[in-house]
Biopython code that builds the backbone (N, CA, C, O; Angstrom):
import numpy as np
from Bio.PDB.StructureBuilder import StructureBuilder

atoms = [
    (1, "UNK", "N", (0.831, -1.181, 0.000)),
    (1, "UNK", "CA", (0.000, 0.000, 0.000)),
    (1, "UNK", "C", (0.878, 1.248, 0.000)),
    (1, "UNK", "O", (1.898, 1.157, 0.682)),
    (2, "UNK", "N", (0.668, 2.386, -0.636)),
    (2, "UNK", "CA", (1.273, 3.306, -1.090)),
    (2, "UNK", "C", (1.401, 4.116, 0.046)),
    (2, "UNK", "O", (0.419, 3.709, 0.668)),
    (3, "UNK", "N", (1.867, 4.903, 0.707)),
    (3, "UNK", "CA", (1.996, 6.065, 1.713)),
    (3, "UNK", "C", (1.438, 7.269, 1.569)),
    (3, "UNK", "O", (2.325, 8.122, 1.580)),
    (4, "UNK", "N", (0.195, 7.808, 1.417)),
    (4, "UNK", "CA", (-0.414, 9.019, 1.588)),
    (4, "UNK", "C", (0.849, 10.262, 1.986)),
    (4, "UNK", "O", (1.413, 10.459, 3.062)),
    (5, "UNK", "N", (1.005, 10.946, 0.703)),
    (5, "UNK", "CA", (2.508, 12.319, 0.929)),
    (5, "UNK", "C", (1.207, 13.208, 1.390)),
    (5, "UNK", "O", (0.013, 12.987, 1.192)),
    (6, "UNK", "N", (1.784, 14.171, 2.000)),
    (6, "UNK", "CA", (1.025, 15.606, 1.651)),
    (6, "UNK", "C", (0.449, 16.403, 0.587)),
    (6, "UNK", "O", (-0.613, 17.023, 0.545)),
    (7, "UNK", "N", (1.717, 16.199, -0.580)),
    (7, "UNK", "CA", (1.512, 16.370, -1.300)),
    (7, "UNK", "C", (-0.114, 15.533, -2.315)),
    (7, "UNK", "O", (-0.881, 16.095, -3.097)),
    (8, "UNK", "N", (-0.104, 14.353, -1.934)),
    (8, "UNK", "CA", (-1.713, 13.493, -2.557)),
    (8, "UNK", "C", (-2.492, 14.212, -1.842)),
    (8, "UNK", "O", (-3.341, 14.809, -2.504)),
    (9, "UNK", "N", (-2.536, 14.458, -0.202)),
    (9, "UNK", "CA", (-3.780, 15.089, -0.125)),
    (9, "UNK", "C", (-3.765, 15.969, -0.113)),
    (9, "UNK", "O", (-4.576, 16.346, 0.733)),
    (10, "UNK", "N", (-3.196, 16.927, -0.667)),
    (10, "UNK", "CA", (-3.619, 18.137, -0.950)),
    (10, "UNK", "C", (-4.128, 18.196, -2.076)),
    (10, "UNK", "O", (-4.954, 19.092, -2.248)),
    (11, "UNK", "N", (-3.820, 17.288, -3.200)),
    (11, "UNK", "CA", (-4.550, 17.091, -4.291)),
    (11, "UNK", "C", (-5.666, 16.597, -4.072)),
    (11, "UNK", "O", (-6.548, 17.018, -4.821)),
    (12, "UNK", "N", (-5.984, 15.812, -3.281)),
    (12, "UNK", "CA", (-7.832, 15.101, -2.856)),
    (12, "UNK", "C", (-7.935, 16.578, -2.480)),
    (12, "UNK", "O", (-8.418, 17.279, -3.370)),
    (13, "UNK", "N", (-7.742, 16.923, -1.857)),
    (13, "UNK", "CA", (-8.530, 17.902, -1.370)),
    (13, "UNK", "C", (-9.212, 19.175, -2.417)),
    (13, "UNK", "O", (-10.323, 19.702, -2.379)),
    (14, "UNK", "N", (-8.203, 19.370, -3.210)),
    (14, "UNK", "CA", (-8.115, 20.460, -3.838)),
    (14, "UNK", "C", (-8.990, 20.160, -5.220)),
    (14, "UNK", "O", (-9.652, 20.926, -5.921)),
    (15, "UNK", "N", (-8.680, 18.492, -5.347)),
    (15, "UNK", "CA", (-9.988, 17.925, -6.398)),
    (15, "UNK", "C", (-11.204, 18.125, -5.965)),
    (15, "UNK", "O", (-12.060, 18.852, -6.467)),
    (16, "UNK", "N", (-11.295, 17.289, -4.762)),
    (16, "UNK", "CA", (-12.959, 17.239, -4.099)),
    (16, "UNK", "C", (-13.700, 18.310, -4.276)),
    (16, "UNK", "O", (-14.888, 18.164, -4.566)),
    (17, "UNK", "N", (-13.230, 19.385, -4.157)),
    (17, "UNK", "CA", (-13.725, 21.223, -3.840)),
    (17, "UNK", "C", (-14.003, 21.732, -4.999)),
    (17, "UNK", "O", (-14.912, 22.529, -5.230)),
    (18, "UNK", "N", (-13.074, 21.200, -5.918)),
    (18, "UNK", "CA", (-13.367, 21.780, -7.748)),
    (18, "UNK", "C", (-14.506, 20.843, -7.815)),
    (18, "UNK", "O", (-15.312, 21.282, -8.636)),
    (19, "UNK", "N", (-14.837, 19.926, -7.382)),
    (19, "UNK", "CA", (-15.878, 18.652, -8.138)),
    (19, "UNK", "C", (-16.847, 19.674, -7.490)),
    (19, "UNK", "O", (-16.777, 20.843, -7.870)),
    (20, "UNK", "N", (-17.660, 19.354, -6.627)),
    (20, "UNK", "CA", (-18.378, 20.077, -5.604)),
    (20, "UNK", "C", (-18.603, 21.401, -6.205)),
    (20, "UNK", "O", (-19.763, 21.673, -6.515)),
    (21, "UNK", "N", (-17.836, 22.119, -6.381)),
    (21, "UNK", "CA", (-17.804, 23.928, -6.842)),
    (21, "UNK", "C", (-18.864, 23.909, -8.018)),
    (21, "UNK", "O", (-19.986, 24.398, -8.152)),
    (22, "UNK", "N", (-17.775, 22.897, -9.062)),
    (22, "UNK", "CA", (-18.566, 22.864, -10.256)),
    (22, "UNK", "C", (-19.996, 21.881, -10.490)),
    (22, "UNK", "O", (-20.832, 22.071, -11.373)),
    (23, "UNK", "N", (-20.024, 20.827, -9.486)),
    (23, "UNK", "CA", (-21.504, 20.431, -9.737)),
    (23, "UNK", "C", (-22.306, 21.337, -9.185)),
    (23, "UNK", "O", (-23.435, 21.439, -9.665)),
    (24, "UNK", "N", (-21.996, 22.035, -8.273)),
    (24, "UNK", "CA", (-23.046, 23.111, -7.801)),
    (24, "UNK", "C", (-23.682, 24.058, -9.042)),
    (24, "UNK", "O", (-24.763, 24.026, -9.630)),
    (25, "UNK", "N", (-22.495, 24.911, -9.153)),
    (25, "UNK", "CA", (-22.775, 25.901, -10.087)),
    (25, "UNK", "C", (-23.036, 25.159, -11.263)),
    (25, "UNK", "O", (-23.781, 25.894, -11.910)),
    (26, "UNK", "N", (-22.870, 24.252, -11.825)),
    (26, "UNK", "CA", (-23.301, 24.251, -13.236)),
    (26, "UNK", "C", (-24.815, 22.914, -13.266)),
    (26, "UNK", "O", (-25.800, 22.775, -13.991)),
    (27, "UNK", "N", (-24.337, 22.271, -12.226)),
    (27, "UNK", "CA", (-25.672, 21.393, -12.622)),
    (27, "UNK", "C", (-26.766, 21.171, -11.461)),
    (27, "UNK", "O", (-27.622, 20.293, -11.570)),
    (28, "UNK", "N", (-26.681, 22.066, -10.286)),
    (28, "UNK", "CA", (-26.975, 22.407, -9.430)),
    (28, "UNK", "C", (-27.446, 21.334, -8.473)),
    (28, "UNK", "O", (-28.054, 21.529, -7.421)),
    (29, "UNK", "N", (-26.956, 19.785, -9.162)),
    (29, "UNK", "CA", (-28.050, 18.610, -8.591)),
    (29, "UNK", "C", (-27.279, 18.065, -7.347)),
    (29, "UNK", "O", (-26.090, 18.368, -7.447)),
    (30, "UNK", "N", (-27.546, 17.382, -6.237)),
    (30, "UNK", "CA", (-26.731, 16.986, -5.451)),
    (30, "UNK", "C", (-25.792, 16.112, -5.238)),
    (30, "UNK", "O", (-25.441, 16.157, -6.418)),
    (31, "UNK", "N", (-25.156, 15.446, -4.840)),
    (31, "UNK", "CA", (-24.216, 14.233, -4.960)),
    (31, "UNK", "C", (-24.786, 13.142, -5.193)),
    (31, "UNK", "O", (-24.185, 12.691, -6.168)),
    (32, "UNK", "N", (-25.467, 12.534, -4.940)),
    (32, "UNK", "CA", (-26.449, 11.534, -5.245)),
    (32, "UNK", "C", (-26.996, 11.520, -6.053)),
    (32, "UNK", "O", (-26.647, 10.504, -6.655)),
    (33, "UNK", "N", (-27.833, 12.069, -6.664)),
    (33, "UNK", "CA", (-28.126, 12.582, -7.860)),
    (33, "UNK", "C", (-27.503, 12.949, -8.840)),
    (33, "UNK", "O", (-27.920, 12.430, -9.875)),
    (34, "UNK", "N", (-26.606, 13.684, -8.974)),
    (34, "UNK", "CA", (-25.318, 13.264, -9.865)),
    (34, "UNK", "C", (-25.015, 12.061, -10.025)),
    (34, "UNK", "O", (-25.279, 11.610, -11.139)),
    (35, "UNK", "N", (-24.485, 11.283, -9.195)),
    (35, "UNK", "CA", (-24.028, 9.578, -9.017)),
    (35, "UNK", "C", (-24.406, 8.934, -9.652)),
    (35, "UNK", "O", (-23.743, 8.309, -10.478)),
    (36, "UNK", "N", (-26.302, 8.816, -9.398)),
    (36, "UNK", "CA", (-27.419, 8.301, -9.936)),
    (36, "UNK", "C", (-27.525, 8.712, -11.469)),
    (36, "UNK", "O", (-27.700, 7.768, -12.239)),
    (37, "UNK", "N", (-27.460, 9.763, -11.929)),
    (37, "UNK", "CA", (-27.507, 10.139, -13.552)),
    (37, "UNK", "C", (-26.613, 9.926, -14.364)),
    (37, "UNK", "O", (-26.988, 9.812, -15.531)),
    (38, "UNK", "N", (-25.479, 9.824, -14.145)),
    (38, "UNK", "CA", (-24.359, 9.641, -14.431)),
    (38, "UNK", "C", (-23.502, 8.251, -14.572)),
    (38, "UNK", "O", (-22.639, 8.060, -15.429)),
    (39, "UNK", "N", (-23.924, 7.280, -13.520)),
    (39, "UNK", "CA", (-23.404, 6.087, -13.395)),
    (39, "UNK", "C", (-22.144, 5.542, -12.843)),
    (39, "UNK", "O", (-21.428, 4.611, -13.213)),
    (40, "UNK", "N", (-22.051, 6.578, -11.616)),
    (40, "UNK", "CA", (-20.763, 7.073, -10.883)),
    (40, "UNK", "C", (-21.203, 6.805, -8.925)),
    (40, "UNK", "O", (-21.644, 7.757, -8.280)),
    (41, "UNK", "N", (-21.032, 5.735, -8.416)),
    (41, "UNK", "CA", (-21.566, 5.256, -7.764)),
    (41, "UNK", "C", (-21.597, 6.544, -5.897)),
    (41, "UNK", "O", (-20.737, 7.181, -5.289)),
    (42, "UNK", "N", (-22.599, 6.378, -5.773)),
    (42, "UNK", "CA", (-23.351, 7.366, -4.590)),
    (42, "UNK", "C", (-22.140, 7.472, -3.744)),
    (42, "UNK", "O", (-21.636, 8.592, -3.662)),
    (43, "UNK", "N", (-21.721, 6.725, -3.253)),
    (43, "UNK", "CA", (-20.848, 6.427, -1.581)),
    (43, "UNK", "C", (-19.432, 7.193, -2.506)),
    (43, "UNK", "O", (-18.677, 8.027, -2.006)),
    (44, "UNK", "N", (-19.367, 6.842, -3.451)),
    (44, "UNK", "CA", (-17.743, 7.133, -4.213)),
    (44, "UNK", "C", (-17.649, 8.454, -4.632)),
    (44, "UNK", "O", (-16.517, 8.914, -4.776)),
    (45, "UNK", "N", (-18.747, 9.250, -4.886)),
    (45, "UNK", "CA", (-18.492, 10.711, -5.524)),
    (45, "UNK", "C", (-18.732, 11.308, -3.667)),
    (45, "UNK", "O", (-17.937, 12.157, -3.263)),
    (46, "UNK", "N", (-19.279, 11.050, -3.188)),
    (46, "UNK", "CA", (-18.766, 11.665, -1.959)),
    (46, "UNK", "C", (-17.380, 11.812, -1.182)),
    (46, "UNK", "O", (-16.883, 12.866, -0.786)),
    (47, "UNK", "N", (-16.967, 10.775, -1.077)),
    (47, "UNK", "CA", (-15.797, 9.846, -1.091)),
    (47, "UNK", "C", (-14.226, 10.991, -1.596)),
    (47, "UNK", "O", (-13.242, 11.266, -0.909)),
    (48, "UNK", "N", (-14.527, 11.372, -2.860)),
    (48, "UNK", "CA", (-14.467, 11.798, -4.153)),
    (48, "UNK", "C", (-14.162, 13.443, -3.219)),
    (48, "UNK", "O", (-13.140, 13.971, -2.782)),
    (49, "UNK", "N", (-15.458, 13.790, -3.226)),
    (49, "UNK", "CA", (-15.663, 15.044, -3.139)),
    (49, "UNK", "C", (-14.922, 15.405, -1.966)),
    (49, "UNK", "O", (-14.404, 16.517, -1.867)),
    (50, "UNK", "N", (-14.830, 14.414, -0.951)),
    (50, "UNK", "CA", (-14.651, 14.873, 0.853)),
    (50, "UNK", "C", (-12.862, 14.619, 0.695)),
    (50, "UNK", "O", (-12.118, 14.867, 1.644)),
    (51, "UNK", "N", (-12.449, 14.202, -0.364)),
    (51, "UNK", "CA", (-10.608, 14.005, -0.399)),
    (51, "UNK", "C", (-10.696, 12.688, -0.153)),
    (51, "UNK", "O", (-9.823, 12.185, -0.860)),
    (52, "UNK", "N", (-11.113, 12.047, 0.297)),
    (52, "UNK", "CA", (-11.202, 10.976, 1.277)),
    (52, "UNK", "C", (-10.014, 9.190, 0.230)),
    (52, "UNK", "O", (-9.371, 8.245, 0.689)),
    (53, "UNK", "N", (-10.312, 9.603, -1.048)),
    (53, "UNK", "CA", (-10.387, 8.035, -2.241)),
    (53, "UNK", "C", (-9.095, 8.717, -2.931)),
    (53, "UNK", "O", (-8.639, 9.847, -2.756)),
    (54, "UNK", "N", (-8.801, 8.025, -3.488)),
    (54, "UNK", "CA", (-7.936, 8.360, -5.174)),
    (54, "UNK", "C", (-8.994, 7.853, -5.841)),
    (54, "UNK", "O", (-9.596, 6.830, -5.514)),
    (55, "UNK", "N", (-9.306, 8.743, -7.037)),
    (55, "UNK", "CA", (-10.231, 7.968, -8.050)),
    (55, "UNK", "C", (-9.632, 7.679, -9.507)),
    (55, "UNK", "O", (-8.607, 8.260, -9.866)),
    (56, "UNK", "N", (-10.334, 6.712, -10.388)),
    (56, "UNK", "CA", (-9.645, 6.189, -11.750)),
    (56, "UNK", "C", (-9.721, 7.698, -12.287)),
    (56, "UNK", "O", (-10.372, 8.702, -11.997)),
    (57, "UNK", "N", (-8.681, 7.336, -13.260)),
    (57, "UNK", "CA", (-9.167, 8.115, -14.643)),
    (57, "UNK", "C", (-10.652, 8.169, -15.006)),
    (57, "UNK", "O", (-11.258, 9.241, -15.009)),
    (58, "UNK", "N", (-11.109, 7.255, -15.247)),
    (58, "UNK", "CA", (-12.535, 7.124, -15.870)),
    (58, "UNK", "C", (-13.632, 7.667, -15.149)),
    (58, "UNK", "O", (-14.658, 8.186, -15.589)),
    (59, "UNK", "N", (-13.255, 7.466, -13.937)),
    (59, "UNK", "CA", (-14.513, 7.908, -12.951)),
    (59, "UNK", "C", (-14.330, 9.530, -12.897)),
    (59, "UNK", "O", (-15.332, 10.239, -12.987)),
    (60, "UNK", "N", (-12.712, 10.246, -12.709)),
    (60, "UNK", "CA", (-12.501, 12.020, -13.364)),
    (60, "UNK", "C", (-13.397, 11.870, -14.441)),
    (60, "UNK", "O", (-14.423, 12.532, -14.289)),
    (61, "UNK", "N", (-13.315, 10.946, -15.900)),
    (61, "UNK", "CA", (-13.890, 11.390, -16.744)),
    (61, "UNK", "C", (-15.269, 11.523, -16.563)),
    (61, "UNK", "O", (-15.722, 12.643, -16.800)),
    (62, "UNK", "N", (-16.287, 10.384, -16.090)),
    (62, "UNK", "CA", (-17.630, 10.630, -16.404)),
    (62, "UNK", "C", (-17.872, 11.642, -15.412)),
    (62, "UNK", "O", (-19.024, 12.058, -15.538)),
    (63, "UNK", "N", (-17.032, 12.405, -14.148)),
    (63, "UNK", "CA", (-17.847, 13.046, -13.644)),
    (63, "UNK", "C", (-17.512, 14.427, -14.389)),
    (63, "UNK", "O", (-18.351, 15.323, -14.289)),
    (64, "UNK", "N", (-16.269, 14.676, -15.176)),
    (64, "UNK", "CA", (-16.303, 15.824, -15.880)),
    (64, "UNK", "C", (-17.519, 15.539, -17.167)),
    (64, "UNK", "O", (-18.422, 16.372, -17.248)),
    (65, "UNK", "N", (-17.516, 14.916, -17.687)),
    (65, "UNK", "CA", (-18.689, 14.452, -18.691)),
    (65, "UNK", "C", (-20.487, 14.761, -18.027)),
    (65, "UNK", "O", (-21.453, 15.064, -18.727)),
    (66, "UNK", "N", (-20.481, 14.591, -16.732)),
    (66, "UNK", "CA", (-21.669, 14.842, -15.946)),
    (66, "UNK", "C", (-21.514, 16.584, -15.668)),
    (66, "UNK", "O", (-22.566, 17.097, -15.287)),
    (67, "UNK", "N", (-20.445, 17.437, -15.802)),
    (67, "UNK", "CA", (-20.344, 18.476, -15.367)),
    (67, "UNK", "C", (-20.943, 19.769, -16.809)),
    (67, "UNK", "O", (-21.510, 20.862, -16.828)),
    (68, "UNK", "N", (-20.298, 18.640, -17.985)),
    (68, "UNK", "CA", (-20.495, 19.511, -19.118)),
    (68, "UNK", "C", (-19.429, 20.132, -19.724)),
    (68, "UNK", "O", (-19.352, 21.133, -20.436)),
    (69, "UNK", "N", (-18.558, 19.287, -19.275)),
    (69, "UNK", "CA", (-17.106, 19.734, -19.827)),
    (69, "UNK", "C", (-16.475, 18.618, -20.800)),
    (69, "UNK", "O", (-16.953, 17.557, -21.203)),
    (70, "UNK", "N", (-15.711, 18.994, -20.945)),
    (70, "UNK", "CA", (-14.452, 17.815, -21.850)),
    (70, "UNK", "C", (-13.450, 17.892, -20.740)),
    (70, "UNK", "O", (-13.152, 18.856, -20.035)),
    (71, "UNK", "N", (-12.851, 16.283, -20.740)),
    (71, "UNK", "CA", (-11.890, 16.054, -20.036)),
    (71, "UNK", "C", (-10.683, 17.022, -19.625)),
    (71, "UNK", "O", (-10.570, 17.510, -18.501)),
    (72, "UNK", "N", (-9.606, 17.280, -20.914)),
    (72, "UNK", "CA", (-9.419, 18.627, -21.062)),
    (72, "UNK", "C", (-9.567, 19.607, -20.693)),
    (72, "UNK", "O", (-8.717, 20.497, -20.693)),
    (73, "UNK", "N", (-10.666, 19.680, -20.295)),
    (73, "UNK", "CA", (-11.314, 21.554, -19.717)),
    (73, "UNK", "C", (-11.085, 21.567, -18.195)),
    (73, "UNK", "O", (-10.583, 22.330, -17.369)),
    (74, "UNK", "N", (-11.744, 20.252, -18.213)),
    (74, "UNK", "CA", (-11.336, 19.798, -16.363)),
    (74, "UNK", "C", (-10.080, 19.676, -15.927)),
    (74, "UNK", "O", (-9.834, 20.100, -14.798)),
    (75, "UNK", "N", (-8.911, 19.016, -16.801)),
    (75, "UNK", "CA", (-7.839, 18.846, -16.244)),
    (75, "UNK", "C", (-7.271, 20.499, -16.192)),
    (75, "UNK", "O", (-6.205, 20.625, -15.589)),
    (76, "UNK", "N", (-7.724, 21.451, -16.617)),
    (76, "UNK", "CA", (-7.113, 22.466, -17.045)),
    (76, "UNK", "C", (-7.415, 23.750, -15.869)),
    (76, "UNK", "O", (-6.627, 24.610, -15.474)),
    (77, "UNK", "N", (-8.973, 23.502, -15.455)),
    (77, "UNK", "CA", (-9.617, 24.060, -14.190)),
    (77, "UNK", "C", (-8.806, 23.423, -12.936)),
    (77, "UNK", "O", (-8.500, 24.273, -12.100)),
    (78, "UNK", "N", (-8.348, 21.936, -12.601)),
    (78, "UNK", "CA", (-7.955, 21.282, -12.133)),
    (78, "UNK", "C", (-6.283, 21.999, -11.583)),
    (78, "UNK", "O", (-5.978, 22.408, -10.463)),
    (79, "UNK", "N", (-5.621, 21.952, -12.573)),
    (79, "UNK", "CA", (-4.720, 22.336, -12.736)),
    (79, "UNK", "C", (-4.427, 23.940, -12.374)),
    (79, "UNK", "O", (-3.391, 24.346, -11.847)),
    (80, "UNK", "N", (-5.357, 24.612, -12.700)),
    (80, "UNK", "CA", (-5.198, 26.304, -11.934)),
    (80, "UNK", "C", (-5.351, 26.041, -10.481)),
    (80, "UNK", "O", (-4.673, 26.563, -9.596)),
    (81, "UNK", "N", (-6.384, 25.110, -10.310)),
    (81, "UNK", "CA", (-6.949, 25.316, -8.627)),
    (81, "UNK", "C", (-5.444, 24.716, -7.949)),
    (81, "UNK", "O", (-5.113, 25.291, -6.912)),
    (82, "UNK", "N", (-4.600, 23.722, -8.396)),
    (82, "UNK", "CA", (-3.607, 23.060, -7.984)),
    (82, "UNK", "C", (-2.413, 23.962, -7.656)),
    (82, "UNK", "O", (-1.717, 23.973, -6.640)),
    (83, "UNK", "N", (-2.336, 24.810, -8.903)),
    (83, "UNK", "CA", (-1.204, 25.851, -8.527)),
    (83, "UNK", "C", (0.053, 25.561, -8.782)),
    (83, "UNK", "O", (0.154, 24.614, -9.562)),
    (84, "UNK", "N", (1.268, 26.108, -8.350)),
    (84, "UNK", "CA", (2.699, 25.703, -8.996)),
    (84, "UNK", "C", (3.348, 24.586, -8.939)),
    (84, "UNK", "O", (4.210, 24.103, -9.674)),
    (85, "UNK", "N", (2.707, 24.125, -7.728)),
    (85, "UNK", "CA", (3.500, 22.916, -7.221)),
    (85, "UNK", "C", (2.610, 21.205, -8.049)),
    (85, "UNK", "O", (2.651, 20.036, -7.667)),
    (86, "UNK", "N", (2.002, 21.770, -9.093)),
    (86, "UNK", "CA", (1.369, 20.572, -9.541)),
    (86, "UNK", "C", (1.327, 21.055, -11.202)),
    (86, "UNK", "O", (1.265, 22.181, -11.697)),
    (87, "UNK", "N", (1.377, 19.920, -11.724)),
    (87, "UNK", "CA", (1.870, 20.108, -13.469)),
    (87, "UNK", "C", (0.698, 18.735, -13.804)),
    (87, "UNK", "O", (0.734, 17.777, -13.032)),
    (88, "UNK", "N", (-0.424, 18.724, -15.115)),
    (88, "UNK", "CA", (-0.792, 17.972, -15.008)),
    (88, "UNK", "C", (-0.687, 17.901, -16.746)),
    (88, "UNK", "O", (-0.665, 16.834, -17.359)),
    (89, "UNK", "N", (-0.627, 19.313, -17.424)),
    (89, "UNK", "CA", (-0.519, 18.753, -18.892)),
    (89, "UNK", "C", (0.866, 20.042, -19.388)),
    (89, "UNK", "O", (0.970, 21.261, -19.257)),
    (90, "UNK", "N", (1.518, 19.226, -19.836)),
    (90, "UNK", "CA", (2.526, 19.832, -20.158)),
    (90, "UNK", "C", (2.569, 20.606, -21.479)),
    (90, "UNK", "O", (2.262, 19.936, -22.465)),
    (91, "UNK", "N", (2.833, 21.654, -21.650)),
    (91, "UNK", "CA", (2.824, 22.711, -22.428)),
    (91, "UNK", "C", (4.029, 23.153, -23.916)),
    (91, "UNK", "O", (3.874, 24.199, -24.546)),
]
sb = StructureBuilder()
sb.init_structure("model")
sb.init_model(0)
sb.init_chain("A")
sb.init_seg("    ")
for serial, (resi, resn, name, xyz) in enumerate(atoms, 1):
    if name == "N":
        sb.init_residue(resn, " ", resi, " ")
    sb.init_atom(name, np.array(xyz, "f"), 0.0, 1.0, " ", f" {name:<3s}", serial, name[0])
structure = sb.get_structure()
């Protein structure tokens, strides 16, 4: 099992808050409901949201796909909220 740095959770953290931010404002529905529409299981986008998991690739994708974005757009929002100390697409 891998060792939780500071550095990972500050990334859960800093993910969870962008997820959350942006399901609010853009699709206004709740965590569960998201989960449920989407096909992104209830207990895990909380999970998700609270820092708490590492999540797949795939599961970032459908919930940026549930947000109304392209993957891309998310890693890119992702990536401002992260700040200097995190590089996610190289330029």
């Amino acid at each position: 099992m891998q060792r939780k740095t500071e550095k990972t959770l500050q990334f859960r953290k800093i993910l969870g808050n962008l997820i959350t931010k942006l399901r609010l404002d853009k699709t206004g529905l709740s965590g569960n409901k998201l989960a449920n529409e989407y096909d992104i299981g209830n207990g895990n986008i909380s999970r998700i949201q609270n820092g708490e998991v590492d999540c797949k690739f795939v599961t970032l994708w459908k919930i940026s796909e549930s947000l109304g974005l392209k993957f891309s757009e998310f890693a890119k929002l992702l990536e401002e909220e992260l700040g200097e100390d995190f590089k996610l697409i190289d330029e």
